[in-house]
N, C-alpha and C positions, 0 to 999 in steps of 0.2 A: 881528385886529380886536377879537374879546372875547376875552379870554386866561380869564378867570376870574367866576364869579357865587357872591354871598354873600346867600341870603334864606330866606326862608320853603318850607317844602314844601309847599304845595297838594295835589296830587293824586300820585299813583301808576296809573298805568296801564302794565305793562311791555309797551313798553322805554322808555315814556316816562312823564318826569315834567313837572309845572308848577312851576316855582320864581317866588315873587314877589319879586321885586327893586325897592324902592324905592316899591311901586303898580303896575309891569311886570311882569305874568307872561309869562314865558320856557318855551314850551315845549324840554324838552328832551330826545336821547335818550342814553339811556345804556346802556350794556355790562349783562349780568346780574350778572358780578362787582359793581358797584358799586351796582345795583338793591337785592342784600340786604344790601351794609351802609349803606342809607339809616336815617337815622333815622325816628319816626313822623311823620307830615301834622302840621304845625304846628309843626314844629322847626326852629333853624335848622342850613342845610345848606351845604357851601363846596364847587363844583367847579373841576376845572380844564377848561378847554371848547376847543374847535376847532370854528372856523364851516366850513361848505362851502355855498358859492355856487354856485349853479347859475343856467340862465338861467327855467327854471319855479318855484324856491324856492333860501328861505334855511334849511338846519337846520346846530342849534345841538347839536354831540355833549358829552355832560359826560362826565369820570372823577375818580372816589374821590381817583386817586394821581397824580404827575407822569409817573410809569413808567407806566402805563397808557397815558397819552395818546401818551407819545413811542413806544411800540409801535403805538400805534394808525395815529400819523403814518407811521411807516415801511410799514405795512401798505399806507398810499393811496400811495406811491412805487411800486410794486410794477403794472406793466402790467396790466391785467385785473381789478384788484383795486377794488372800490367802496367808499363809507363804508357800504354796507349788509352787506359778506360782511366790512369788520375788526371791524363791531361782534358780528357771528357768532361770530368766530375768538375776541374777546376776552371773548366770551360762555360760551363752551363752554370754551376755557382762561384759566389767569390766567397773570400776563404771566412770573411763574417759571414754569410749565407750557408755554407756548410755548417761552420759552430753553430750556427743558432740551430740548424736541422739536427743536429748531434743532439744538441741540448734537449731539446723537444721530440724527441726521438721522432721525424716528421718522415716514413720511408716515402711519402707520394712525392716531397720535395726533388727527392733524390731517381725515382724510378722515370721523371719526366729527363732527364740526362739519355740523349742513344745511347743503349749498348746497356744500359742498365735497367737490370727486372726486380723485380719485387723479391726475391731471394737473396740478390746480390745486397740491394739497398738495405735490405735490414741485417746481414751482415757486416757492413760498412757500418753502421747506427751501432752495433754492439759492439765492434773492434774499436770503434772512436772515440765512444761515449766517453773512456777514462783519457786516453790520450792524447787527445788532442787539446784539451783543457790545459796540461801539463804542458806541450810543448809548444801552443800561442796563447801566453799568458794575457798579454793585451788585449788579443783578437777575444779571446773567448769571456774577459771581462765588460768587453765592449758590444757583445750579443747578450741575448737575451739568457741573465745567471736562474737558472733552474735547479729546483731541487726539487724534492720526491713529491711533497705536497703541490707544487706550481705544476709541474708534471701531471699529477691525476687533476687539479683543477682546468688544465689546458685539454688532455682527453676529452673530460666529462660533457665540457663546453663544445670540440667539435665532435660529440654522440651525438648531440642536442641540437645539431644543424648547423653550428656557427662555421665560417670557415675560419681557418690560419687567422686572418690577418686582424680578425676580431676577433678570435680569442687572443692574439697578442696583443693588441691593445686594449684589452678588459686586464689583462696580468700584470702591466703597467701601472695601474692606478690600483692595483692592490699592495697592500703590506707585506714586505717579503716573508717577514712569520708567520702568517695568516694561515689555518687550518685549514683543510681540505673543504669539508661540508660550510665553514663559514665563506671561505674564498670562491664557492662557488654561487653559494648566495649573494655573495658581494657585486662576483663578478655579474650574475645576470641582471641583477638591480642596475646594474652600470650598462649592459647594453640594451634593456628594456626604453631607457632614457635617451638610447642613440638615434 
C-alpha cells in the first residue's frame, strides 16, 4: 500500500523516526543498519517501507536499500517470526551478514541478535538457506557462495578450533571445486602459514 516515502526528517528516536511527507508525519521504524546512515533532522530522506496491519495498529517499517526490505519480507514468511524480531535480525546484521550466515549455516551469528535463541536461529538458517539466495541475487553473490563441499570444509575447520573469521579466510584462497578432504588440507596448510 505505501511502497515508499520521500520528506523531511523530523525526529530521530531509535528505532524510530518521524518523516514529514507533504505536511504528514509518518512515524516510522527502521532497522539500526539504516538508523546510522540517516542523514541529520532536517534533511531530505527516501525509504523504502512495508506496512504491517494489524487489527490494534497500523506500523510503517522503512529501509535505507531495496535488499533490506526484501530480507526483511522474507524474514515475516518465516512461522514465528514478527516484524519486531526481523527488524532485530536486520538490526544486529546487514543483509550481506545475514547471507553469508545463511550460507554457512553459522546459528552463533544469529543467536548473538536479542530475542534470538538457538532454536529460533537455526530455524531461520533452514527457512533461508534456499530463499534468500533467490530473492537478493546480488547480495547473496557478493557474500561468501557456498556449496556442500565449502560448507563441510568451513565446519570441519571451526571443529578444529578455528573461528569464523579464519575459516573464511582459509575458503577464500581455495578453489571453488575443490573436494572436501582436499579443501580441508589445503585450507589448514594455508592457516598453519598465518
Amino acid at each position: 500500500m505505501i511502497g515508499r516515502l520521500t520528506g523531511s526528517l523530523l525526529e530521530k528516536n531509535p528505532p524510530q523516526i518521524l518523516l514529514d511527507v507533504g505536511g504528514v508525519g509518518y512515524e516510522v521504524e527502521v532497522p539500526m543498519s539504516t538508523f546510522y546512515n540517516l542523514p541529520g533532522t532536517g534533511e531530505r530522506v527516501s525509504l523504502a517501507t512495508h506496512l504491517v496491519v494489524r487489527e490494534d495498529a497500523h506500523i510503517l517499517y522503512g529501509f535505507g536499500t531495496e535488499d533490506e526490505r526484501a530480507a526483511f519480507r522474507q524474514l515475516l514468511k518465516i512461522s514465528g517470526i514478527g516484524a519486531r524480531t526481523a527488524l532485530a535480525v536486520l538490526s544486529g546484521l546487514s543483509v550481506a551478514e545475514l547471507t553469508q550466515a545463511v550460507a554457512l549455516q553459522e546459528s552463533g551469528r544469529l543467536t548473538k541478535i536479542p530475542g534470538i535463541g538457538k532454536k529460533t536461529a537455526e530455524r531461520l538458517l533452514l527457512e533461508l538457506r534456499d530463499k534468500l539466495a533467490k530473492t537478493l541475487p546480488g547480495v547473496a553473490s557478493g557474500a561468501i557462495a557456498v556449496g556442500n563441499a565449502q560448507s563441510d570444509i568451513v565446519h570441519a575447520l571451526l571443529a578444529l578450533g578455528y573461528n569464523e573469521k579464519e575459516a573464511a579466510a582459509a575458503l577464500k584462497n581455495l578453489p571453488a571445486d575443490i573436494g572436501v578432504s582436499d579443501g580441508i588440507r589445503a585450507a589448514l596448510k594455508l592457516l598453519s602459514k598465518a
